[in-house]
C-alpha positions in Angstrom: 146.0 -54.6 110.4 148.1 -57.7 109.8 151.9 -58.0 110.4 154.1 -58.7 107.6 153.4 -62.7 108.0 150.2 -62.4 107.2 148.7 -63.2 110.7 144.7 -62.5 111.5 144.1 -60.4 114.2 142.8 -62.5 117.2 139.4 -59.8 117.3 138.7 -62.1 113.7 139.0 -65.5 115.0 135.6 -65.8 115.9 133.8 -64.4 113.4 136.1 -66.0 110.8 134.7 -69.2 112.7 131.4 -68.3 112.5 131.4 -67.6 108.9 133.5 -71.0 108.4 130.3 -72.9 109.6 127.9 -71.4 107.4 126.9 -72.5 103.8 128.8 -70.6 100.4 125.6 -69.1 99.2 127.1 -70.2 95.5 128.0 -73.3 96.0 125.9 -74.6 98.7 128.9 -76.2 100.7 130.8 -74.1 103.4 133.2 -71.8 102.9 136.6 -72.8 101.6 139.6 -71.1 103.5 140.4 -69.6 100.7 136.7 -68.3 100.3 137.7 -67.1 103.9 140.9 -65.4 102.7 139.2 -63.7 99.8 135.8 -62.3 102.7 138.8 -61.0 105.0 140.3 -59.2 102.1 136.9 -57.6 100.9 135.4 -57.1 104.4 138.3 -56.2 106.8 141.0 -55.1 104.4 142.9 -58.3 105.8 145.3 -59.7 103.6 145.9 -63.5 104.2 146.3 -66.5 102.7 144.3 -69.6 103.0 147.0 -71.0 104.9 147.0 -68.3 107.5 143.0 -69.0 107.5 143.6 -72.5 108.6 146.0 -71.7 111.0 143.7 -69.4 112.9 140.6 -71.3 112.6 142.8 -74.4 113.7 142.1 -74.3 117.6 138.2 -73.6 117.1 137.7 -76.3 114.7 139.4 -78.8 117.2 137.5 -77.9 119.8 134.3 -78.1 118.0 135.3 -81.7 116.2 135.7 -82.8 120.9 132.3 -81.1 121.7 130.7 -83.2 119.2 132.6 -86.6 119.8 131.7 -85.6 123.9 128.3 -85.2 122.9 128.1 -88.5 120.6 129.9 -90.1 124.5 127.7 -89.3 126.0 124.8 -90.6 124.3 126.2 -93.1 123.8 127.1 -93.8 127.8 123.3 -92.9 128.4 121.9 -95.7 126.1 124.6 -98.0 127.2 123.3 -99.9 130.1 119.9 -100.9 128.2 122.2 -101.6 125.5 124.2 -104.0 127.7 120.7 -105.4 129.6 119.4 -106.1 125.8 123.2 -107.6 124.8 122.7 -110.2 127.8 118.8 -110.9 126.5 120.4 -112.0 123.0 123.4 -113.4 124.7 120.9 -115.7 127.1 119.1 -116.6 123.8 121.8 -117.6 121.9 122.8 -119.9 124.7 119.4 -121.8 124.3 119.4 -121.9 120.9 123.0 -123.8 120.9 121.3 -126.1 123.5 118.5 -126.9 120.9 120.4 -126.4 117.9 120.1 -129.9 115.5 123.5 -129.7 114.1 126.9 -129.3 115.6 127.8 -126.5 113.3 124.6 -125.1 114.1 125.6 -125.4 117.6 129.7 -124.5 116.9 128.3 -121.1 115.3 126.1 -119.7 118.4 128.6 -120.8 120.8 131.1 -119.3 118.5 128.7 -115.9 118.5 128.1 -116.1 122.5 132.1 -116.3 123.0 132.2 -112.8 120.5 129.5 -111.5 122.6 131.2 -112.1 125.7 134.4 -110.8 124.7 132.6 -107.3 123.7 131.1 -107.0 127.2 134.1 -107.6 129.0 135.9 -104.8 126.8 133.2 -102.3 127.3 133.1 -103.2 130.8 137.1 -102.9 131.2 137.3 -99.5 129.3 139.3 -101.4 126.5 136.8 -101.0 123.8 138.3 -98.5 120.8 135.9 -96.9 118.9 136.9 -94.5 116.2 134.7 -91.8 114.7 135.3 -90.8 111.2 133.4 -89.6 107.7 130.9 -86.9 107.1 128.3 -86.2 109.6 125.5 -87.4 107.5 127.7 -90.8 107.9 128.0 -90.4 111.1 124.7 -90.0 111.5 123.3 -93.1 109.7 126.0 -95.1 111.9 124.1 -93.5 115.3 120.7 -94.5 114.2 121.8 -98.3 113.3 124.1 -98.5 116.5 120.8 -97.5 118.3 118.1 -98.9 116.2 116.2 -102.1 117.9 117.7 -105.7 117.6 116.4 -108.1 115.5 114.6 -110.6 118.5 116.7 -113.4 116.7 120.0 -113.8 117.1 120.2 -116.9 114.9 118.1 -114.7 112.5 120.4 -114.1 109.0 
């Protein structure tokens, strides 16, 4: 039984997890903490408010938000050496193409676009490279399959 603040008993955490990840059967989105409060109330005689809820479930949704940004790493460290071996391909091919280009603007913008591609290898390569994950996981998702989707064999190509 709770204390007088209103704190969940630790034997709850889990399962108050658990149900936190499944869908609301009537709305189709998952539960609200105060959907939580109210199934702690009804199930477990647990009175607590949705405040309480988010304080508990806190720690578990923190560490399921780093296992997925770890697991997103390290996909993304496995792809990253063909990703590099295809970045010098393009970066190789841009350098010909400023050697043939007609113009000089022509020749200004893939010099200009081997310089950016240069400066992205040497941050990835020195660790400096900030990349920020953020947005819904269907957003997320879309992001992962164009960050790992095949190159246009172009670069010049717009």
């Amino acid at each position: 039984m709770p204390d007088a603040r209103g704190k969940i008993p630790e034997g709850l955490h889990e399962e108050l997890f658990a149900l936190s990840l499944e869908l609301n059967p009537a709305t189709g989105l998952p539960y609200a903490d105060k959907d939580l409060a109210a199934w702690l109330k009804s199930t477990h005689g647990v009175e607590a408010s949705h405040d309480s809820v988010t304080r508990a479930l806190r720690p578990y949704r923190k560490a399921a938000r780093e296992a997925r940004l770890e697991r997103v790493r390290v996909r993304a460290s496995e792809d990253l050496p063909g990703r590099i071996t295809a970045h010098g391909t393009l970066m190789d091919q841009l350098l010909v193409d400023a050697k043939a280009a007609k113009t000089v603007a022509a020749r200004v913008k893939a010099i200009g676009e081997h310089r950016k591609g240069i400066d992205s290898l040497a941050r990835i390569a020195s660790g400096t490279a900030d990349v920020s994950v953020s947005g819904t996981a269907s957003g997320l998702a879309e992001f992962l399959a164009s960050a790992f989707s095949a190159r246009p064999s172009d670069p010049m190509e717009e």
